[in-house]
C-alpha positions in Angstrom: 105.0 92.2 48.6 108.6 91.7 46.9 108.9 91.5 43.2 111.2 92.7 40.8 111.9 93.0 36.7 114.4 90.6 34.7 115.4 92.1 31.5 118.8 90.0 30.9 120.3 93.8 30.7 121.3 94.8 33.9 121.2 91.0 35.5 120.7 87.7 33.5 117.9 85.1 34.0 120.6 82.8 34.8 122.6 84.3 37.5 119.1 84.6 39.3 118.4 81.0 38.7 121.5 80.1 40.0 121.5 82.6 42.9 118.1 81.2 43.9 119.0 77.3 43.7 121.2 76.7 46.4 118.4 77.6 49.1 116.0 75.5 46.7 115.0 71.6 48.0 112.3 71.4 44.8 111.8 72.8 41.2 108.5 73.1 39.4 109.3 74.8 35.9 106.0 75.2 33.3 107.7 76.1 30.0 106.3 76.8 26.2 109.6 74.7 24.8 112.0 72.1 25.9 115.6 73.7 25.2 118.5 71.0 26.7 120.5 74.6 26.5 118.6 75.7 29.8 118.9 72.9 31.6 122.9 73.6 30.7 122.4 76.8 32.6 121.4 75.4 35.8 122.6 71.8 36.3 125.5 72.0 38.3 123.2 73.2 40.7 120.8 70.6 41.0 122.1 67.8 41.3 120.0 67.4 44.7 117.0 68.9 43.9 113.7 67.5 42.8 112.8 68.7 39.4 109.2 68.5 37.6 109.5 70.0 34.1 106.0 70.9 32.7 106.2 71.3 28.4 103.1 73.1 27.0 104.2 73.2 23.6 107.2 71.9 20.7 110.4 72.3 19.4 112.8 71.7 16.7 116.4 73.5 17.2 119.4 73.6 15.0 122.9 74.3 14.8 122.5 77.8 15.1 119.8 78.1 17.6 116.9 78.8 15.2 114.0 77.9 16.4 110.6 76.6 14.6 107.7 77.2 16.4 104.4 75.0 16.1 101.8 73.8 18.2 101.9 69.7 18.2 98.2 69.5 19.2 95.6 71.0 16.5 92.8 69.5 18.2 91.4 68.4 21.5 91.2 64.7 19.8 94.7 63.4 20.2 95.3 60.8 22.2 97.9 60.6 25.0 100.0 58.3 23.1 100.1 60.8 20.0 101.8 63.3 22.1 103.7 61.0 23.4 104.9 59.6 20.3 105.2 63.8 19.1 107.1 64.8 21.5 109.8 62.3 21.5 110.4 62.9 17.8 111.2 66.4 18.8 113.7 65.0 21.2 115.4 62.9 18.2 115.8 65.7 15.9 117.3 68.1 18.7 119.8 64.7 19.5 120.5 63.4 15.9 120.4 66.7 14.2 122.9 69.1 15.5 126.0 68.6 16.9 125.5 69.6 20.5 127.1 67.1 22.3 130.4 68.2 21.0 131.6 70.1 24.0 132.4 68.7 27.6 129.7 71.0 29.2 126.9 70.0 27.4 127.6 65.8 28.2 128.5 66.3 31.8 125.3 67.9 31.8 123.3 65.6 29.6 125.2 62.9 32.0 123.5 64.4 34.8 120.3 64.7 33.2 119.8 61.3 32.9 121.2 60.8 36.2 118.3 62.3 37.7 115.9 60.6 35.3 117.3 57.2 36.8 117.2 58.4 40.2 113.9 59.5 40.1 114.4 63.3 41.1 113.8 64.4 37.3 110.4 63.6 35.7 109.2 65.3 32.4 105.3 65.6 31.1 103.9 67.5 28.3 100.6 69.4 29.1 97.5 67.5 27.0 96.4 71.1 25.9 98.8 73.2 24.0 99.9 75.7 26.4 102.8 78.7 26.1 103.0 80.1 29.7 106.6 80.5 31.7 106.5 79.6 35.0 108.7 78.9 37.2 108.6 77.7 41.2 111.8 77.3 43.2 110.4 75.7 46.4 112.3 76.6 50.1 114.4 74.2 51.9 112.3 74.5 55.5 115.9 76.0 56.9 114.9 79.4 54.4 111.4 79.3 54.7 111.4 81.4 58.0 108.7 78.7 59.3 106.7 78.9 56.3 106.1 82.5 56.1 107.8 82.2 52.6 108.1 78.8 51.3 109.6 79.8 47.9 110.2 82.5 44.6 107.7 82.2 41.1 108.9 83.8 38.2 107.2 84.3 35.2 107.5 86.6 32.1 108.4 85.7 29.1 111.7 83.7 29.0 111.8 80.1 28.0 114.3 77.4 29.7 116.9 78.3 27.0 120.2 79.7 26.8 118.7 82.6 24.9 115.9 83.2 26.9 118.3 83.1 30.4 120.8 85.1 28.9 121.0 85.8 25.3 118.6 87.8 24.6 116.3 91.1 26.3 113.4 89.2 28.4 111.1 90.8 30.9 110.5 88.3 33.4 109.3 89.1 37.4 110.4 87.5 40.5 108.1 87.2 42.9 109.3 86.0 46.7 105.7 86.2 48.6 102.2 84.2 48.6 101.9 84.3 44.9 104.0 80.9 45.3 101.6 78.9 46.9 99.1 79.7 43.8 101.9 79.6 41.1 102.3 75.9 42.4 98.1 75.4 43.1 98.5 76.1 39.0 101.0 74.1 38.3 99.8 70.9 40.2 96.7 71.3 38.6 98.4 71.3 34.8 100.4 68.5 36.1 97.7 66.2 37.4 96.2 66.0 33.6 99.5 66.0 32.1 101.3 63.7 29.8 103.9 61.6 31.1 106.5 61.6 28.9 109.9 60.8 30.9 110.4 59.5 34.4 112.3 56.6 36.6 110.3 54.2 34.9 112.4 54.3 31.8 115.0 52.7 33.2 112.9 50.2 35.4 113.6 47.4 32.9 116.6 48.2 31.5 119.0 45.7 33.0 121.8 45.9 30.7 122.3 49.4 30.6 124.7 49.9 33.8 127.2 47.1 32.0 126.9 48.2 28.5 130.3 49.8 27.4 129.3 52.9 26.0 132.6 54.4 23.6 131.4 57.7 23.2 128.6 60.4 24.2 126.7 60.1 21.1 126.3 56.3 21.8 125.1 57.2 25.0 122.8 59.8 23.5 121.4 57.1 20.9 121.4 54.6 23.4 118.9 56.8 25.5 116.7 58.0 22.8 116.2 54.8 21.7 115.4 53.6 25.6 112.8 56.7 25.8 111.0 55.5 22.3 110.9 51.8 23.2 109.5 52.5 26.5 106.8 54.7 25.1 106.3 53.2 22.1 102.6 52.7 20.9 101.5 49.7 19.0 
């Protein structure tokens, strides 16, 4: 068994991430929060990899990275569209309401994030249940899996796919590179199969005009997007 602690002290979330990704064909990442801030982190390193994103719970961020935490199911009654519709509101106000599109990082990476949505290697759901775990699967390309003696890492703890919680503030998270894998993603298939599908592919399926619209800045983009994500999940 090979495990080890993740404090963001001594080594940061995000170098292991990153250290971990270019020996990584597949990504399976179970998170209490969507924070575009981790996906920053990572995403010039996975621009080939196939991404699930699992969200148990909410979010809405401002300027200054303060964050408001609140459960968006307070009942087992909801229906799918409701969280839907609930979690693409919290998408708007991270968007619209703070200005963090303003640096060249943050839209090439935005750029690539919908790249992946398009291309179908990026696909968002929101667990029907509210659910606050960190967990996250870095599948093997077969070339590193040493014939499937270890076909990936889990790590788990208590960081969030956010700046802070790769690197800005104390963590403990373990890395785990043995079997505990295989039931990490047992776990996370099964969350997935009831999940809540909130972004894929299909988004773009029939939206003809978007490749020729001329799109004069990233905030047009941005709009242009959200808007696409609503419409497409809209409910009557």
């Amino acid at each position: 068994m090979s495990h080890q602690f993740i404090t963001n002290q001594d080594k940061l979330l995000t170098e292991v991430f990153n250290n971990i990704l270019p020996s990584s064909k597949a990504l399976y990442f179970l998170v209490g929060y969507f924070y575009f801030s981790g996906f920053e982190e990572i995403y010039k390193n996975v621009t080939d990899k196939n991404i699930k994103i699992l969200v148990g719970l909410d979010v809405e961020k401002d300027l200054f990275n303060k964050v408001r935490e609140y459960e968006i199911i307070d009942g087992i009654n909801l229906s799918r569209g409701d969280v839907r519709r609930k979690f693409n509101d919290s998408l708007v106000a991270i968007f619209n309401d703070t200005d963090f599109f303003d640096s060249l990082p943050k839209q090439e990476a935005f750029r690539i994030f919908i790249e992946k949505i398009e291309d179908g290697s990026l696909e968002i759901r929101k667990t029907l249940h509210p659910n606050h775990s960190k967990l996250y699967l870095f599948e093997k390309k077969e070339e590193f899996a040493e014939g499937g003696e270890y076909p990936g890492t889990l790590i788990t703890g208590s960081s969030n796919l956010s700046h802070s919680g790769l690197r800005g503030q104390h963590e403990i998270n373990v890395v785990f590179r043995d079997e505990h894998f295989q039931e990490g993603l047992d776990l996370f298939n099964d969350l997935w199969r009831d999940a809540v599908l909130i972004v894929d592919i299909k988004i773009f399926a029939d939206f003809d005009e978007y490749d020729s619209l001329e799109i004069s800045d990233d905030k047009e983009l941005v709009d242009i997007i959200l808007k696409r994500i609503i419409q497409h999940y809209s409910i009557e």
